[in-house]
N, C-alpha and C positions, 0 to 999 in steps of 0.2 A: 545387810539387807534392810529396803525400809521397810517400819514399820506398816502393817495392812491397813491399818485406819491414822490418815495424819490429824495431827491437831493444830489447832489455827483457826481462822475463818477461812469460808472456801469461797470458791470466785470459779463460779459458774458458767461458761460463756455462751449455753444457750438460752439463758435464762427463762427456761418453758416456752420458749418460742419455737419448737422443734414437738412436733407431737406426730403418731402413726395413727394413720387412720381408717386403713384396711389390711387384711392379710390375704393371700391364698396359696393355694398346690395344686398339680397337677397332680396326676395318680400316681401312687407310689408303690415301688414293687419291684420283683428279680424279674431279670430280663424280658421288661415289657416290648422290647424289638420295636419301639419308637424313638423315631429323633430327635436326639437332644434338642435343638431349637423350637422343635414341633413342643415339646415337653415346657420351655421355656415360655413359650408364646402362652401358651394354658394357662402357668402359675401368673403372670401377668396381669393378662386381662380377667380372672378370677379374684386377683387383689383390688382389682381397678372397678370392677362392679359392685366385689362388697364394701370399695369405699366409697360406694355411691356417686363414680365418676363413671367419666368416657375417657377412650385415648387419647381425644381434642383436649381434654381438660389437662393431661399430663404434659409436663413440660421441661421434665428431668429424668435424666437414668441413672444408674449406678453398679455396678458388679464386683465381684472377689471370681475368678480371676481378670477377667477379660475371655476373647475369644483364641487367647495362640499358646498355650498352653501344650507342649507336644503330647501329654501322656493321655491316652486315649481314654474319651469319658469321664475326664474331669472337670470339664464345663461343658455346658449344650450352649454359648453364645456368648457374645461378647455386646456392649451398647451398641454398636455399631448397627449388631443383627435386629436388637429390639427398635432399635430409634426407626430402623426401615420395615421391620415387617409389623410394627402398631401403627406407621405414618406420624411416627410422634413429629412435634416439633420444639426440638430440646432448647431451654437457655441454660442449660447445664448439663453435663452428662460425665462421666467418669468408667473406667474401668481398669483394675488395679490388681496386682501382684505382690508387692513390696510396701505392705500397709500393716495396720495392725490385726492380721488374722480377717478370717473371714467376716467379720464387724467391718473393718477399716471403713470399707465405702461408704456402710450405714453410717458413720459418724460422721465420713464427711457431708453425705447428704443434708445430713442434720443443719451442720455449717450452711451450707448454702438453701437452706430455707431459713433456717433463721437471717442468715444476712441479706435476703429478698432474692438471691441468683435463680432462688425456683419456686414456686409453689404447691408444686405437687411432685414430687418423684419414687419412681420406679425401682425400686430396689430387689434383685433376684442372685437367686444361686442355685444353678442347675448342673446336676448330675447325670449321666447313664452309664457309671462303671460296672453292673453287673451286666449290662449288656456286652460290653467290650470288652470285660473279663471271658465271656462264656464259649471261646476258643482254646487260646492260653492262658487260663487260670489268671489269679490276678496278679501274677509276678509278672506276667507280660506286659502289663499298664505301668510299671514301675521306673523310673526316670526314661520314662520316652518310651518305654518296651526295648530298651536299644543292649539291655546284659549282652556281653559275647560281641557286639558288634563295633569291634574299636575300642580305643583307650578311653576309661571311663579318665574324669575332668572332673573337677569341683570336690565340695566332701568324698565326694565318691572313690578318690584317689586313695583317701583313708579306709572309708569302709569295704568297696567291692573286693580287694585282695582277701579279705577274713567272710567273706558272705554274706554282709553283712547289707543287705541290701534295702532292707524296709525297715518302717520306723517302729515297726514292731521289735526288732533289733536293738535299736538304738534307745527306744525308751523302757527295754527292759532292763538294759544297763542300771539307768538312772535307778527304777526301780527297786531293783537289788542294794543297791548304795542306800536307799530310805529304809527298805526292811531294816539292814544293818545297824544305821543308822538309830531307829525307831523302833524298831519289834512289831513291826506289820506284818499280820501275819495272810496266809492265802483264806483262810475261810472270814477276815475281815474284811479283805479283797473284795470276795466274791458278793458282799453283799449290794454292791456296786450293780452291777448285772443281774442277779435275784430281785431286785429293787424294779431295775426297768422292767423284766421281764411280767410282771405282777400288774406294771401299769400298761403295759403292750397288750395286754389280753383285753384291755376296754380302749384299746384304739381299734376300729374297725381298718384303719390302715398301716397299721404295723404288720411289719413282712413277718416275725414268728412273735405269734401268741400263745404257743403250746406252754402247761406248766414247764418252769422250770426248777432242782430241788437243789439243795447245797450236796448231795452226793450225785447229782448229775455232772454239778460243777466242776466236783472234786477228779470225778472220774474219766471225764472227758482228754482228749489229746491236750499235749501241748503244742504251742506254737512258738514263745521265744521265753525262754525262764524269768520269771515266777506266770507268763502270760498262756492261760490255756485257750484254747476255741474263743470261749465264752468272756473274756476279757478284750476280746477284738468287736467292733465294730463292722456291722452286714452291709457289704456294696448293694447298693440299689440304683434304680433309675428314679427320677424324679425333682420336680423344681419347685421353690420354693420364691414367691416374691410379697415383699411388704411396701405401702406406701407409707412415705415420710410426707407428710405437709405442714404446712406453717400454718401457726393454730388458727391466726386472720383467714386463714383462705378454707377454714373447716366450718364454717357457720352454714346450720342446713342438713350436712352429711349426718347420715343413719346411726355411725357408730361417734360415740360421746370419743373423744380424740384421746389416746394414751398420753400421757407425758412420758419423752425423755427428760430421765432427770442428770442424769449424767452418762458419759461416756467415758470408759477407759480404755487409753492409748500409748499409755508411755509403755517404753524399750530402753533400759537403764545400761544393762550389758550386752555383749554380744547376740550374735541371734543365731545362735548352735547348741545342741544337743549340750554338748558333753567340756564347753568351755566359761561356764560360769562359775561364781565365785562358791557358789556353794550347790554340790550336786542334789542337794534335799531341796532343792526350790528349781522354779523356771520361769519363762516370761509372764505367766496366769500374775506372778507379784509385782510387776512392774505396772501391769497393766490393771490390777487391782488397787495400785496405791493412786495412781492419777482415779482411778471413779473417786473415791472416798474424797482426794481434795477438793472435790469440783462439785459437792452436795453436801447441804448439811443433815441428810439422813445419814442411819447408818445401816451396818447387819441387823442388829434387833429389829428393824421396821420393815425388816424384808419379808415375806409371805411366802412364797415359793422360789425355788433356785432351780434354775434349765440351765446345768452346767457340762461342757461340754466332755466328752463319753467317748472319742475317737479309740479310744486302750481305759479301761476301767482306772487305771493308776491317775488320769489326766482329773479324774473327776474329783479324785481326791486331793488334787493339788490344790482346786480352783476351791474347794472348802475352806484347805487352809490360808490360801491367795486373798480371798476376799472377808476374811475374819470370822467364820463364821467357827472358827477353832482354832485353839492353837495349834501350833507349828510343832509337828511329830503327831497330832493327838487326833487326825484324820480316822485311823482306823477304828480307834474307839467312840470316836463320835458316833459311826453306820454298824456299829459290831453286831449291834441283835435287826437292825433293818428298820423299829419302829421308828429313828427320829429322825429317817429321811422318807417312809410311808406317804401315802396321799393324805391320812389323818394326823400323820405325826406332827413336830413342832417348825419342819424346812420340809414337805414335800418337794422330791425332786427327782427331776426328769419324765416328767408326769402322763408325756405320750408314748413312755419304754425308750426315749432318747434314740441314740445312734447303736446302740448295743443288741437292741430288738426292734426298734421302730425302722430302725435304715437307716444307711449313714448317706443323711442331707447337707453335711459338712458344715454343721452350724445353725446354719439361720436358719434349718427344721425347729432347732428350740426356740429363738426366736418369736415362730410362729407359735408356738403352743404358750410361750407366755402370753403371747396377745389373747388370744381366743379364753386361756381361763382368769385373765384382771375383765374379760368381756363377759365373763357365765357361759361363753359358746362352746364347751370342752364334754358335751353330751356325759357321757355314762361313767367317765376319769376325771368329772370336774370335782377341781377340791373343794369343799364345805366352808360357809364360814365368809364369804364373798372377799377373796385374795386381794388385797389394795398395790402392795409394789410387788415388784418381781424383779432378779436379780439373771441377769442371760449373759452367759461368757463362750467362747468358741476358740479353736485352739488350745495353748499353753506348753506346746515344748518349744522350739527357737521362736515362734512369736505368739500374741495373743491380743485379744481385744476383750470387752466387755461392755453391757449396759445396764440402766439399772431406769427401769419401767415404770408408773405411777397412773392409779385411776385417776387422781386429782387434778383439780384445772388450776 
């Protein structure tokens, strides 16, 4: 495995010419019984306002997935849908699958405003799985909703014969191997979700803000071992879009422009569960060691981390993915809760993440890194005026990451 921080000089290739310039969402929530696109159109034109444009002014899209996706409710749209229902007039547009995690497209958009292909683009990711769960539970959204109907194909041919059917399944594998492994224990675990849930109660749109206690945690059902309730991430409806512009084309706008400082994108091994060279790591290090060569900041300069939360164990990889600990020493890093707190020394996951806030499948963090390197994080903003910020999505077979900067 490589090393999380390479040494060398780095070579940058957006060289700050890639900056975000506005965020938004739509409302987010269990089964708002609205359409995914209708949902999508929102988060959009909410990013495009607070980046003190119009739709005329946009002139690129982008998405993780696209719009064909069979499993129900896990996109509201594809570019195809926004370029038509904004009137955009794209010289760039994108939508994607087989990239690096829910990031992929943001990085590329990035590329194409820094290499002039856009100037302003659209970048979104929209949900309404609890809506489309709220029939047949959410096994029925699960590779196409199609269990029982034919020969499963693909990984599937491995997992469905054992039941094995969600990735709840599959990364609790992994997990077990690292307890083993490491001596991670469940009440280290759980301070993963104790964590969000603490900071969920000052998002005014986090789906559960009720306290939550470590013998709640303890006490609750399981779902796939060592993974209880409270270690899963909550389907929600809701969308989520950020503009990328090229810093030339931001002179004027409202909000002082983010820097991308770097993006991570590398895929070193395969892109499966349960076939890399070492079951205590995942894609979060691959796509951790590409950020670090491509900036000469490091972890120390980072200020808050929005890392993603999809199963509580992912969060702790992307700790150890991105150096911010070593490799085994995740559990002890979060063990009392204080030095991942909103006051502690790495606040994170600062809006209750995917684990209480809703699973926005990523670039929900995204968004909340912006809004607190902005001050706009109302009642959960962290202290102290947050300069970088570290935002990663995914980390089992694939993953992305970026690493965010006030500075111009």
């Amino acid at each position: 495995m490589a090393a999380p921080v390479p040494s060398g000089e780095p070579v940058n290739p957006l060289a700050g010419r890639a900056v975000i310039s506005g965020v938004g969402q739509s409302k987010v929530g269990r089964r708002l019984g609205r359409d995914g696109l209708e949902l999508t159109l929102d988060a959009c034109l909410r990013a495009i306002e607070h980046a003190g444009l119009t739709p005329a002014d946009i002139d690129g899209v982008a998405t993780y997935p696209g719009a064909t996706v069979p499993d129900p409710g896990f996109t509201g749209g594809g570019a195809y849908d926004v370029i038509g229902g904004l009137g955009i007039r794209a010289r760039w547009f994108l939508g994607a699958l087989e990239t690096a995690g829910q990031l992929g497209p943001l990085a590329d958009a990035c590329l194409a405003v820094a290499t002039g292909l856009a100037d302003h683009v659209v970048c979104f990711r929209s949900v309404w799985e609890s809506t489309a769960q709220q029939n047949r539970g959410r096994a029925g959204v699960l590779a196409g909703g199609s269990q029982g109907q034919g020969r499963a194909d693909g990984p599937y041919e491995w997992f469905a014969p054992f039941g094995a059917i969600s990735a709840a399944n599959w990364l609790s594998m992994m997990a077990q191997r690292y307890m083993y492994e490491y001596g991670l224990t469940r009440e280290q675990l759980a301070q993963v979700p104790l964590n969000a849930r603490r900071n969920a109660a000052l998002n005014p749109n986090a789906v559960y803000r009720t306290p939550l206690t470590l013998e709640d945690y303890l006490g609750s059902r399981m779902i796939s071992t060592p993974f209880c309730l409270y270690d899963c991430d909550v389907p929600c409806d809701g969308a989520t879009a950020v503009v990328i512009s090229r810093r030339d084309a931001t002179a004027g706008l409202p909000q002082a422009p983010l820097t991308v400082e770097s993006v991570g994108t590398g895929m070193y091994q395969r892109s499966t569960w349960d076939q890399r060279a070492d079951l205590t790591t995942m894609a979060a290090h691959d796509a951790a060691h590409t950020l670090w060569e491509r900036t000469s900041l490091r972890p120390a300069d980072v200020d808050i981390a929005e890392l993603y939360d999809g199963f509580s164990y992912l969060t702790l990889q992307w700790l150890e993915a991105l150096g911010f600990c070593e490799q085994g020493q995740a559990g002890h890093f979060v063990e009392d809760g204080e030095r991942i707190s909103r006051s502690g020394e790495l606040p994170l996951n600062t809006n209750g993440g995917q684990l209480s806030g809703g699973r926005l499948h990523g670039v929900g963090l995204l968004h909340e890194a912006c809004v607190q390197l902005w001050g706009q994080a109302g009642e959960r903003q962290v202290a102290g005026e947050p300069a970088v910020a570290a935002v990663a999505a995914g980390g089992g077979p694939v993953a992305g990451c970026m690493l965010l900067s006030r500075s111009g």
